[in-house]
C-alpha positions as CSV (number, residue, x, y, z in Angstrom):
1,X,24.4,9.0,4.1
2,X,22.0,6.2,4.8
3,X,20.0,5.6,1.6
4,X,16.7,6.5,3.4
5,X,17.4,10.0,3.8
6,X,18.8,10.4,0.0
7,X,15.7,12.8,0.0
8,X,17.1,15.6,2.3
9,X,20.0,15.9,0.1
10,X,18.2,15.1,-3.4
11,X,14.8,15.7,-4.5
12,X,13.7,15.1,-8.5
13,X,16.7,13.6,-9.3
14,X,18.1,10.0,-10.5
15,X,21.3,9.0,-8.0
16,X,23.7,6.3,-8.6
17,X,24.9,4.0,-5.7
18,X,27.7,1.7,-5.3
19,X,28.3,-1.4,-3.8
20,X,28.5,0.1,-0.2
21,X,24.8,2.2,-1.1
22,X,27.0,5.3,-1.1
23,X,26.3,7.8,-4.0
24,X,28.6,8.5,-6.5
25,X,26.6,10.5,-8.6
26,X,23.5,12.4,-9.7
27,X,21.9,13.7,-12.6
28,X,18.4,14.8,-14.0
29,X,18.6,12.0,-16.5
30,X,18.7,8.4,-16.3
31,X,20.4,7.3,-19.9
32,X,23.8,9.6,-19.2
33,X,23.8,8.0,-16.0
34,X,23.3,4.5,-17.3
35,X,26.0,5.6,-20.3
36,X,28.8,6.7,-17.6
37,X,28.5,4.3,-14.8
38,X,26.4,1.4,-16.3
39,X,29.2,-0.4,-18.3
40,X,32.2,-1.8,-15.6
41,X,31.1,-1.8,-12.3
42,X,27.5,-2.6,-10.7
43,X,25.8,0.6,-9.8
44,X,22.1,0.7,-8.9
45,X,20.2,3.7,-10.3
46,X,17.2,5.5,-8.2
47,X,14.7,8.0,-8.7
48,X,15.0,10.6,-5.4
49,X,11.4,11.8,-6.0
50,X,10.5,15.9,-4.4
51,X,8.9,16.8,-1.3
52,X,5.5,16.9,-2.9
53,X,5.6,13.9,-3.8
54,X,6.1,12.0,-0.4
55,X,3.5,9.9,1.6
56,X,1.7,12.5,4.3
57,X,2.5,10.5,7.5
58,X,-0.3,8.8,9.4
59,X,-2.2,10.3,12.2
60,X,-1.5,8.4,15.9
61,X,-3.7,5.5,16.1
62,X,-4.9,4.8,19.6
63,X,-3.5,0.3,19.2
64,X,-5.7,-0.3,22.2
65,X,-8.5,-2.9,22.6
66,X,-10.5,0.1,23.7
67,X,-9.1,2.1,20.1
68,X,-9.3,-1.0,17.7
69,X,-13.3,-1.8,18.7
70,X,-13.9,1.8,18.8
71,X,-15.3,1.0,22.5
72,X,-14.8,-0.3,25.7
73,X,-14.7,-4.5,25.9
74,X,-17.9,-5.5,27.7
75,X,-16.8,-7.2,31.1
76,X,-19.1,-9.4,33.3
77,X,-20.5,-6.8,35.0
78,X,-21.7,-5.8,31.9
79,X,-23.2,-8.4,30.8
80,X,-25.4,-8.8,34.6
């Protein structure tokens, strides 16, 4: 599982990858983690956080010159 969709398998929950970014585990709380898997090998520990919790995404933006000045560029016939 690619680690930036832990959240649709997680939520609320501290995981622990390996090496490879795979999980190997999962838990509610961090020090058992840290206690089991902290000592031998390098693990990195995360916080999955919940669905309510995650960024709303942003509404389509019009990248346009027209959309970025909020009107249309002036032209020479314009300016006549």
């Amino acid at each position: 599982m690619p680690i930036f969709h832990l959240d649709s398998a997680y939520q609320d929950t501290w995981v622990v990858l390996d090496r490879s970014l795979r999980v190997v585990d999962s838990g509610d709380h961090l020090e058992p983690l840290r206690r089991k898997h902290g000592a031998g090998a390098r693990r990195t520990f995360c916080f999955v956080s919940g669905a309510q919790d995650r960024p709303q995404p942003l509404p389509e933006r019009d990248w346009s010159l027209r959309g970025l000045l909020g009107h249309p560029p002036l032209t020479l016939a314009a300016l006549g």
